[in-house]
N, C-alpha and C positions, 0 to 999 in steps of 0.2 A: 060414342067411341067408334072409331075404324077399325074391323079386322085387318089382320095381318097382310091379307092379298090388298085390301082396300088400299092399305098405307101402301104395298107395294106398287100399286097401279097409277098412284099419285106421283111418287117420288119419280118413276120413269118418263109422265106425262110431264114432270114439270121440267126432266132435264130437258128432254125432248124439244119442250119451248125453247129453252134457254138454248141451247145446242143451235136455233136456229134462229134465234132472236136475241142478237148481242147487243144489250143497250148500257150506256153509248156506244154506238157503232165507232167514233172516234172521237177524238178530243184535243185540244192544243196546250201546247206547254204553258200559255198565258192565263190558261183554264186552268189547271192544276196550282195555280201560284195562287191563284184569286181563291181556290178554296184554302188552301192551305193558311194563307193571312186570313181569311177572312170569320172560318169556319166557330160557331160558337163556342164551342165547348173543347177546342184545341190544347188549352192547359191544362186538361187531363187528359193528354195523350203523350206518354211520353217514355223512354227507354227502348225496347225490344218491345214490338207491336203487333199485335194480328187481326188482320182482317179478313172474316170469316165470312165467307160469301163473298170474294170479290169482284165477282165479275169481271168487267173488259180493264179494270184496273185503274179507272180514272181516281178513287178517292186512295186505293193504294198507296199510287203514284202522289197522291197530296200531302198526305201523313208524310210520308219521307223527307218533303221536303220544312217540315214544321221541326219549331225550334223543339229542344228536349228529345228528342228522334234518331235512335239510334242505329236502328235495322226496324226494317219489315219484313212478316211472311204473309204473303197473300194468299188464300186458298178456295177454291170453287169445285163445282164437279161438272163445270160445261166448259165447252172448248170455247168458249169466252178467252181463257187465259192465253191464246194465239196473240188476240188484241191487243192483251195485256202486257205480252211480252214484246210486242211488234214496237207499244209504244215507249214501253221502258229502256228499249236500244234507242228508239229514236229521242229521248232526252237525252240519255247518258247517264242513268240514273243508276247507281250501282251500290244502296243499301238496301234494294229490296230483292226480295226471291218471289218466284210465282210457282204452287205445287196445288197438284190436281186431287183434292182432296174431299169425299163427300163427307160433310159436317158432322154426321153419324159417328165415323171412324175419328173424328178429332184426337182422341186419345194418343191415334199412331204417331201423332205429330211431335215429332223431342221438345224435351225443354218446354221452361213455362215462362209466362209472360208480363209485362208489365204494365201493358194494356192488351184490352180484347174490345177490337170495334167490330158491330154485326148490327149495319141497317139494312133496311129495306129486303130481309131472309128468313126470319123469324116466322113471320106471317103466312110464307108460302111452305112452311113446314108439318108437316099433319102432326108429330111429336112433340113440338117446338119447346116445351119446356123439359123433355129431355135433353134434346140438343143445349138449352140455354144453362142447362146444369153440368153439362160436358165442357162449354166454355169456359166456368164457371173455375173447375180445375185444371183448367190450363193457364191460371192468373195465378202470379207469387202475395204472396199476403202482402196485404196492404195495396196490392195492383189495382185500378182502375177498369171496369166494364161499362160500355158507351154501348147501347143498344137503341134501335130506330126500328119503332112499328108502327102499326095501323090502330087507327084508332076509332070504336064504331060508329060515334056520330061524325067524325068526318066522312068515314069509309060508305056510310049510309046514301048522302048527295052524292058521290060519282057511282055509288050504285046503281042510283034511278038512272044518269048518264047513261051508262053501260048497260041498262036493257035498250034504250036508243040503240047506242052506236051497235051493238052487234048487231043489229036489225040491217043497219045499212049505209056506207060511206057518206051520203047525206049528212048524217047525224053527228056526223065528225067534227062541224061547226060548236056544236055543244060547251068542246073542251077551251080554254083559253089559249093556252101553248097553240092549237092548231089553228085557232084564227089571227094569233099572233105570229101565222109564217115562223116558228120554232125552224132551226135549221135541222132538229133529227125530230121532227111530228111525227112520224111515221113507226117509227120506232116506238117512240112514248107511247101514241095511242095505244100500240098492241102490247107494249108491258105496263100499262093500265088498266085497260080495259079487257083484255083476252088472252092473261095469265089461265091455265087451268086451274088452282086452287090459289084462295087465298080466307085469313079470316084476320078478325080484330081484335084488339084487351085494351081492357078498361085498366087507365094507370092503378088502379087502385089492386088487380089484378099482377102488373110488375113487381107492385111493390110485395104482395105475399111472395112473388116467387124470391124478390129478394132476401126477405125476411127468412125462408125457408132455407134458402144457400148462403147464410150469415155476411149478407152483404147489405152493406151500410149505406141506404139513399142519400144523395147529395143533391141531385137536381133532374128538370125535367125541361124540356121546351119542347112547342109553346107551353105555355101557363094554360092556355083550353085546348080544343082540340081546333086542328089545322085543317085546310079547307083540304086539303087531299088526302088530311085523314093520318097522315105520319107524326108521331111526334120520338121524338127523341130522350131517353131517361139514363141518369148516369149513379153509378155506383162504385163503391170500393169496397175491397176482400175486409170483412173484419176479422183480423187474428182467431184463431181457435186452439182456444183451452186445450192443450196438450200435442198439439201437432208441431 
């Protein structure tokens, strides 16, 4: 368990990063279209949406445009959301809102939701199933939560990675994306490899916290774990007895 200074010394270090490492640095409206048709688990995303942890807005900006999609709020605590909103003019894209929000404070956020999307945030949270139970109630019964983490035997191989590559640009070869010329490698390598915190849960792990917050598993991908270690798990609010 972290003291209190500990968690605090975290949470700053990580805005810190992000504050200066906005990944995607940019992205194309042809990109947003390709997640949005493409994305698996898109049929449970649907009404009034939120996306927690958005970052520079690229999967924001995706949701909105998928069917069942009514409004977005996108929310982060890094100046990511300049990006986010840079590109949201530059589509024309006018169901979504971008509000600077640290995940903590969720609660101040009005209104509840019909879906709650939050990948790739969880993991870089020292509280995380705090937060993930502040989500939690910001879902109307029977809403949908779409959550994407890390998983340890993925998380394990880009670990050995990541004693390499911090050692030295050398090692940068290691990764796929960067010998595959990625057009944002530079980006990826350092919100892979030289986040300040990061940890992982065993699905079996989600599923108590679901069980815990009367929320009802539906699915997970991959079926194992993913070679970088993300998978993604989905759920919805089951009714409660007297609320």
């Amino acid at each position: 368990m972290h003291g209190k200074n500990t968690k605090m010394k975290i949470l700053l270090s990580t805005k810190k990063f992000y504050d200066k490492i906005n990944y995607p640095g940019g992205y194309t409206k042809k990109e947003i279209m390709n997640i949005s048709k493409s994305y698996p688990f898109r049929k449970y995303i649907n009404g009034k949406v939120l996306d927690a942890g958005c970052g520079t807005g690229m999967f924001t900006l995706a949701i909105s445009e998928m069917n069942n999609v009514g409004s977005v709020l996108g929310v982060d605590f890094s100046n990511s959301l300049k990006i986010a909103n840079k590109f949201k003019s530059k589509f024309k894209i006018d169901n979504v809102e971008f509000k600077r929000v640290d995940l903590n404070n969720i609660d101040e956020v009005d209104g509840k939701f019909d879906t709650v999307f939050c990948s790739g945030v969880l993991h870089h949270i020292v509280n995380s199933e705090d937060v993930f139970k502040k989500l939690v109630k910001k879902l109307k019964i029977k809403g949908n939560i779409i959550i994407g983490v890390y998983h340890p035997v993925g998380r394990f191989f880009m670990n050995i990675k990541k004693q390499f590559i911090k050692l030295h640009k050398y090692f940068y070869f290691l990764d796929k994306r960067f010998r595959n010329d990625y057009s944002r490698k530079n980006e990826w390598i350092l919100d892979q490899y030289f986040n300040p915190y990061e940890k992982s849960f065993t699905r079996k792990k989600i599923k108590e916290w679901f069980k815990k917050n009367n929320i009802k598993f539906l699915e997970t991908y991959p079926k194992s774990y993913s070679k970088g270690g993300l998978y993604i798990v989905v759920g919805e609010v089951e009714e409660v007895v007297g609320e």
